[in-house]
C-alpha positions as CSV (number, residue, x, y, z in Angstrom):
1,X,76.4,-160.3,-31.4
2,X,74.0,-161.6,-34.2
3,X,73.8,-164.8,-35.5
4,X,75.3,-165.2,-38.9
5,X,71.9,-165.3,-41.1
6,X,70.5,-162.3,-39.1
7,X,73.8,-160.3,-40.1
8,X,74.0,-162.0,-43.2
9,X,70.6,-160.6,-44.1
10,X,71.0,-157.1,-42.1
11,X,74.0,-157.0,-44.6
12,X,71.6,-157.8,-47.7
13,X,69.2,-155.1,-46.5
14,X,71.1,-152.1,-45.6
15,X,73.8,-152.8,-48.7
16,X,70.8,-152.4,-51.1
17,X,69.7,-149.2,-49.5
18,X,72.8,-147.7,-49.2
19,X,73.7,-148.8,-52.7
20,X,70.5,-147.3,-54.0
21,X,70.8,-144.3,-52.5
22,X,74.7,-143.6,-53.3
23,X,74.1,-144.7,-56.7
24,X,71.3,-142.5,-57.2
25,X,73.1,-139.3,-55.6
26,X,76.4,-140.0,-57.8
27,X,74.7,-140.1,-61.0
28,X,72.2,-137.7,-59.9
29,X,75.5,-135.2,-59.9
30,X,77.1,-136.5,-62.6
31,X,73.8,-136.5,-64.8
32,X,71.6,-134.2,-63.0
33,X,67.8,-134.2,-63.1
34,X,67.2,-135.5,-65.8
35,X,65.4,-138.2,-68.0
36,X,69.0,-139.9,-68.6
37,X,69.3,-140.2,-64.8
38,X,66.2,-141.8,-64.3
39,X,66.9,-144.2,-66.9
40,X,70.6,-144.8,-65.9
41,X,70.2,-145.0,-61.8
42,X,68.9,-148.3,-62.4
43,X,71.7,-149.9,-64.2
44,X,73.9,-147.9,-61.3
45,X,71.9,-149.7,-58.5
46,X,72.1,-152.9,-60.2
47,X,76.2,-153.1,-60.5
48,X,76.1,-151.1,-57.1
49,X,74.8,-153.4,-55.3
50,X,76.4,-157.2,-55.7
51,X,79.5,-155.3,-55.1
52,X,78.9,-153.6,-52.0
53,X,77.4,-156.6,-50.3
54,X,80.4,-158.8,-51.0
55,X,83.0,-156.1,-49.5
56,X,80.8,-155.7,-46.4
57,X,81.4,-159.9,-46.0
58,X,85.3,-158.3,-45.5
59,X,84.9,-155.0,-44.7
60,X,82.5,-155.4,-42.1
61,X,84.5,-157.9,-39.1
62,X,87.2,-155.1,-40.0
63,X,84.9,-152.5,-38.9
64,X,83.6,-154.4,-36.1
65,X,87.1,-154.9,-35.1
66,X,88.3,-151.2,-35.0
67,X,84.7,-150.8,-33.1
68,X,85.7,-153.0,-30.6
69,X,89.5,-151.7,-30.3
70,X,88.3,-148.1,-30.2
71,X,85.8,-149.0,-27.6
72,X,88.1,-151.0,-25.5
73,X,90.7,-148.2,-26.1
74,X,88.3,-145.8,-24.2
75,X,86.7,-147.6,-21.5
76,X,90.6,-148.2,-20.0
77,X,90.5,-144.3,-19.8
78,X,87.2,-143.6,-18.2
């Protein structure tokens, strides 16, 4: 396991890429290609963002968690 500003900042980086990338997809759909995309991915990204780093501060133990369970679950079997 990490040590809590490693995570902390492994949260901070891959939040902001996956918040990038999900808000430019959505809108992307939503919009499509065009100039009001471009101009509204931004402002997507920028509310994105904040929020999905503070639900990975909860979600995340959860996940790690269910990790460990599942992988506990299936090393008794094997």
């Amino acid at each position: 396991m990490q040590d809590k500003k490693t995570l902390l900042v492994a949260q901070a980086a891959i939040t902001m890429m996956m918040a990038f990338s999900m808000s430019g997809i959505m809108s992307l759909i939503a919009l499509g290609p065009t100039a009001l995309w471009l101009h509204e991915w931004p402002k997507a990204f920028i509310i994105a963002w904040p929020i999905a780093f503070c639900l990975t501060l909860f979600v995340g133990p959860l996940g790690f968690r269910i990790a460990g369970l599942i992988l506990s679950a299936t090393s008794k079997r094997g």
